[in-house]
C-alpha atoms as an extended CHARMM CRD file, in Angstrom:
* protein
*
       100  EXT
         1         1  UNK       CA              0.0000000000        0.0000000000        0.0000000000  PROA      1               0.0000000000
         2         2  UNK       CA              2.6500000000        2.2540000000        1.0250000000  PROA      2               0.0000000000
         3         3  UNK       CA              4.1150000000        2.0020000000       -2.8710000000  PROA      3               0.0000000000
         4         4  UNK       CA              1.0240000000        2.7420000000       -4.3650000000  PROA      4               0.0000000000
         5         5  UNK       CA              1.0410000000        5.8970000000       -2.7710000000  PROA      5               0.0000000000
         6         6  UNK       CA              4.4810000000        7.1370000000       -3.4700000000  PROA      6               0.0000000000
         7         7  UNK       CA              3.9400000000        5.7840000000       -6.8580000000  PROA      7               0.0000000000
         8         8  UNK       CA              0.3420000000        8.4870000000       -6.9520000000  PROA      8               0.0000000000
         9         9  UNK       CA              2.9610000000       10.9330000000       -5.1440000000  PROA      9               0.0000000000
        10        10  UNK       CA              6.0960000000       10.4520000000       -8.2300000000  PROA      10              0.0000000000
        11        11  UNK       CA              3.2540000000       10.1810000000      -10.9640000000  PROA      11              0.0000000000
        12        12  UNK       CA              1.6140000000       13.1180000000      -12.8840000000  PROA      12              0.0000000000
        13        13  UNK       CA              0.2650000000       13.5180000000      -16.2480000000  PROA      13              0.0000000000
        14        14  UNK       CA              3.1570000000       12.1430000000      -18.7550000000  PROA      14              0.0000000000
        15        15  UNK       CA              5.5000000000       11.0510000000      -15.8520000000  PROA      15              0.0000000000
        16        16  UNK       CA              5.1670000000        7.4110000000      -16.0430000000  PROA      16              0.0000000000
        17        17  UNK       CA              6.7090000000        5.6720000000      -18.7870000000  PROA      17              0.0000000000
        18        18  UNK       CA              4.8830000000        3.0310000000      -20.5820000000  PROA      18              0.0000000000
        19        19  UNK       CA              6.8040000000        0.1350000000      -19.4890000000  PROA      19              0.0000000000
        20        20  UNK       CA              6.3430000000        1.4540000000      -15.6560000000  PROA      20              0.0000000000
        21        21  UNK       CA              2.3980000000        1.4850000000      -16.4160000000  PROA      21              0.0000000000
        22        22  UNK       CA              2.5380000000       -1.9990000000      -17.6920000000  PROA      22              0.0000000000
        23        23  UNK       CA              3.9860000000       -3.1720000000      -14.4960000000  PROA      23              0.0000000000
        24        24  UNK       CA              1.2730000000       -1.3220000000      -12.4990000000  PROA      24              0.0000000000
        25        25  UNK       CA             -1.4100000000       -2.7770000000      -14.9500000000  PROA      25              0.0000000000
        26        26  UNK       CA              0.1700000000       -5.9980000000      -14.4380000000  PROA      26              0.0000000000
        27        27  UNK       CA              0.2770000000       -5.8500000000      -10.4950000000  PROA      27              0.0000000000
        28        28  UNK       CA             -3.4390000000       -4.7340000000      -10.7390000000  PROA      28              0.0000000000
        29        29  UNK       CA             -4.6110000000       -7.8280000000      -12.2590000000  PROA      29              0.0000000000
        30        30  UNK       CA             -2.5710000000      -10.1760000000      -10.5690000000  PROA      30              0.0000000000
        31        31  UNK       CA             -3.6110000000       -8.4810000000       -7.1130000000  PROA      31              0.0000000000
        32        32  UNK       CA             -7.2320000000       -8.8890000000       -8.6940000000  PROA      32              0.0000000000
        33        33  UNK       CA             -6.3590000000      -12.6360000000       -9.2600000000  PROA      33              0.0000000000
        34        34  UNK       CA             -5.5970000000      -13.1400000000       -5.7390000000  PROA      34              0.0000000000
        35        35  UNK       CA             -8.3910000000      -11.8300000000       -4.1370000000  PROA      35              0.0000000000
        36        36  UNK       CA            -10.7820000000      -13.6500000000       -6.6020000000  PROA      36              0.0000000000
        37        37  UNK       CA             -9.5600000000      -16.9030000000       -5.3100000000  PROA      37              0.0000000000
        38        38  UNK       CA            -11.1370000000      -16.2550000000       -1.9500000000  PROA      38              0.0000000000
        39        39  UNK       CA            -14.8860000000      -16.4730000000       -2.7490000000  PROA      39              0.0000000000
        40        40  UNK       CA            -16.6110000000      -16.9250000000       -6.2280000000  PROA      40              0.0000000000
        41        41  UNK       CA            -18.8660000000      -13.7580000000       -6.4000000000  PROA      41              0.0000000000
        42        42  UNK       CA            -15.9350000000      -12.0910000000       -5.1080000000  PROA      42              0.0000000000
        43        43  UNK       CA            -14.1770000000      -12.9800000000       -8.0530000000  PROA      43              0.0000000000
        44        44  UNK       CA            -17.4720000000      -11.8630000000      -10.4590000000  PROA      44              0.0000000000
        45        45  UNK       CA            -17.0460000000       -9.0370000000       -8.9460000000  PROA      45              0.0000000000
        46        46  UNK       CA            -13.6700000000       -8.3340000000       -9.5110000000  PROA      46              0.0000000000
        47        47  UNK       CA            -13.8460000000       -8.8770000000      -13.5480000000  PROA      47              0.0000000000
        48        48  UNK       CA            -14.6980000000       -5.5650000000      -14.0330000000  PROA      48              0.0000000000
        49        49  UNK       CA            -10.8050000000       -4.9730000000      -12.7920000000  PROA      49              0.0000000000
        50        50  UNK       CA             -9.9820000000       -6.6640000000      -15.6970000000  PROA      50              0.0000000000
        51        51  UNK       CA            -12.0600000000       -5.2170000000      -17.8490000000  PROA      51              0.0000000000
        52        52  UNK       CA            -10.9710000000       -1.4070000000      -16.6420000000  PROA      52              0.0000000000
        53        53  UNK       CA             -6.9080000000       -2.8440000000      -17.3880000000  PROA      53              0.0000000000
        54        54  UNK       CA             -8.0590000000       -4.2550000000      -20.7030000000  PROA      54              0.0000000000
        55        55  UNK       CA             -9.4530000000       -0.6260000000      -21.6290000000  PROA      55              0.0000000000
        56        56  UNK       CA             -6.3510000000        1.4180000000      -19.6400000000  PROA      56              0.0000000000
        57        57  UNK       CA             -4.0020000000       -0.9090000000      -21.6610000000  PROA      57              0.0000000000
        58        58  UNK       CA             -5.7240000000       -0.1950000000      -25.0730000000  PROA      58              0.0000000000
        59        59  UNK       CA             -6.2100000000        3.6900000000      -24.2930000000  PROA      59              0.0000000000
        60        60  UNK       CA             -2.0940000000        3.6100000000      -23.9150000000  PROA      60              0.0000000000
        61        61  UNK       CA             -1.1570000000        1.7130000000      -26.2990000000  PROA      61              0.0000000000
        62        62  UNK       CA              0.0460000000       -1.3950000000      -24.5620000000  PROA      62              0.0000000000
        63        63  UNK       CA             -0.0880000000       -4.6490000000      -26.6370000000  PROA      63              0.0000000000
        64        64  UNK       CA             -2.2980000000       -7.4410000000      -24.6430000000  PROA      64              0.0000000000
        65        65  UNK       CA             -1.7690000000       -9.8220000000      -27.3020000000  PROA      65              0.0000000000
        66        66  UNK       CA              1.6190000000      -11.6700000000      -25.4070000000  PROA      66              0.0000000000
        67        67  UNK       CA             -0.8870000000      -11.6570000000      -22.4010000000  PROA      67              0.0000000000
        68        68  UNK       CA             -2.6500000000      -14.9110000000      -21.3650000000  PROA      68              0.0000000000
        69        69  UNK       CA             -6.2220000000      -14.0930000000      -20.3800000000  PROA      69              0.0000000000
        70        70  UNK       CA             -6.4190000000      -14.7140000000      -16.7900000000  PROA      70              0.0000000000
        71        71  UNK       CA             -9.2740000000      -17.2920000000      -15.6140000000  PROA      71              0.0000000000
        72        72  UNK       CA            -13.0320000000      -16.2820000000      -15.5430000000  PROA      72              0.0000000000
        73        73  UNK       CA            -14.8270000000      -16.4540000000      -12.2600000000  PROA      73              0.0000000000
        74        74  UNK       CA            -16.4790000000      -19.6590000000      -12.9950000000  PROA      74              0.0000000000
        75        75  UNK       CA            -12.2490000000      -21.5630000000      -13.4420000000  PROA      75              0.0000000000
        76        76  UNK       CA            -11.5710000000      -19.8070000000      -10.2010000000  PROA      76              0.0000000000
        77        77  UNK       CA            -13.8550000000      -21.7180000000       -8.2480000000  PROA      77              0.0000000000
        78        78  UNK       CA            -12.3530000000      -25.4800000000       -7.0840000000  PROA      78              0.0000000000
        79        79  UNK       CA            -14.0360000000      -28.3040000000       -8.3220000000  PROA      79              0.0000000000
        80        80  UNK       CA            -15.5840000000      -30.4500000000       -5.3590000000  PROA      80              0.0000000000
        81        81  UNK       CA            -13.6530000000      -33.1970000000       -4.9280000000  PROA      81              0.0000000000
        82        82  UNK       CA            -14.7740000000      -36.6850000000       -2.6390000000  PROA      82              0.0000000000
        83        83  UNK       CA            -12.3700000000      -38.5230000000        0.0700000000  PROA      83              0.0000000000
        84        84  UNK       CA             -8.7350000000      -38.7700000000       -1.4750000000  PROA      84              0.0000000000
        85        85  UNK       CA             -8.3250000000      -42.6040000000       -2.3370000000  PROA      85              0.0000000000
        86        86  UNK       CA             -6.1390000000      -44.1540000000        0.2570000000  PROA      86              0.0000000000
        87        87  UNK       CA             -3.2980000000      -46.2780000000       -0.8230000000  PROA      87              0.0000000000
        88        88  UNK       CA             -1.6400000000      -49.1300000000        1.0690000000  PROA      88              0.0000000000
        89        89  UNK       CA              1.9970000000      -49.3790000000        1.8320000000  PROA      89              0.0000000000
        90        90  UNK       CA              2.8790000000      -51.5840000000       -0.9130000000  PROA      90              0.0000000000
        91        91  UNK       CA              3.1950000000      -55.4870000000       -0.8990000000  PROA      91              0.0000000000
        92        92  UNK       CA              6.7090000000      -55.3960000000        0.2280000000  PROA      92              0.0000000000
        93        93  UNK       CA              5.6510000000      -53.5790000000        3.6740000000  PROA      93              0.0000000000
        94        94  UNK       CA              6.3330000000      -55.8550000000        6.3320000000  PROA      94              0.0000000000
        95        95  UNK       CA              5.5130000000      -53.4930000000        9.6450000000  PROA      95              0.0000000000
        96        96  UNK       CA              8.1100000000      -51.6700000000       11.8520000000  PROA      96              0.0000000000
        97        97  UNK       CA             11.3620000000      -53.3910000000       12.8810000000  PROA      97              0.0000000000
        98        98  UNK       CA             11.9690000000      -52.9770000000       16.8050000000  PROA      98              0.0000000000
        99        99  UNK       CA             14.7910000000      -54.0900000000       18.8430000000  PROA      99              0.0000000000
       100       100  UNK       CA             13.1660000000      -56.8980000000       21.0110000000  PROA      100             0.0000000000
């Protein structure tokens, strides 16, 4: 948080150069990404984040083609999953060797 703001402190109107805005357009979307993960509509939510990048990175210029589009709210949800199968030992276990 405390770089964002000196960032908004350094930056005024032609300041940044367009590789720095690509890195904050990047960091914006990941940061999105993250907090998407936590709930589902959080993540619907949060697409209009993407969108707003998509149109920033368009308005200056910045190529999105060599970027992957990042998952849609419905991939960031885990698929429900039952009890992990167990697996045995192996049939060369033969228990725990004590000193008797």
């Amino acid at each position: 948080m405390e770089s964002a703001c000196h960032l908004a402190e350094l930056a005024g109107p032609g300041s940044l150069s367009t590789a720095a805005a690509e890195d904050a357009l990047d960091a914006i979307d990941t940061l999105a990404e993250a907090l998407g993960s936590a709930a589902p509509d959080l993540a619907q939510a949060l697409t209009a984040v993407a969108v707003a990048t998509g149109d920033a990175r368009r308005r200056l210029g910045i190529a999105a083609d060599d970027q992957v589009p990042g998952p849609t709210a419905a991939a960031t949800v885990p698929a429900a999953r039952g009890a992990p199968k167990r697996r045995g030992l192996g049939p060369g276990y033969r228990g725990i060797r004590t000193a008797r």
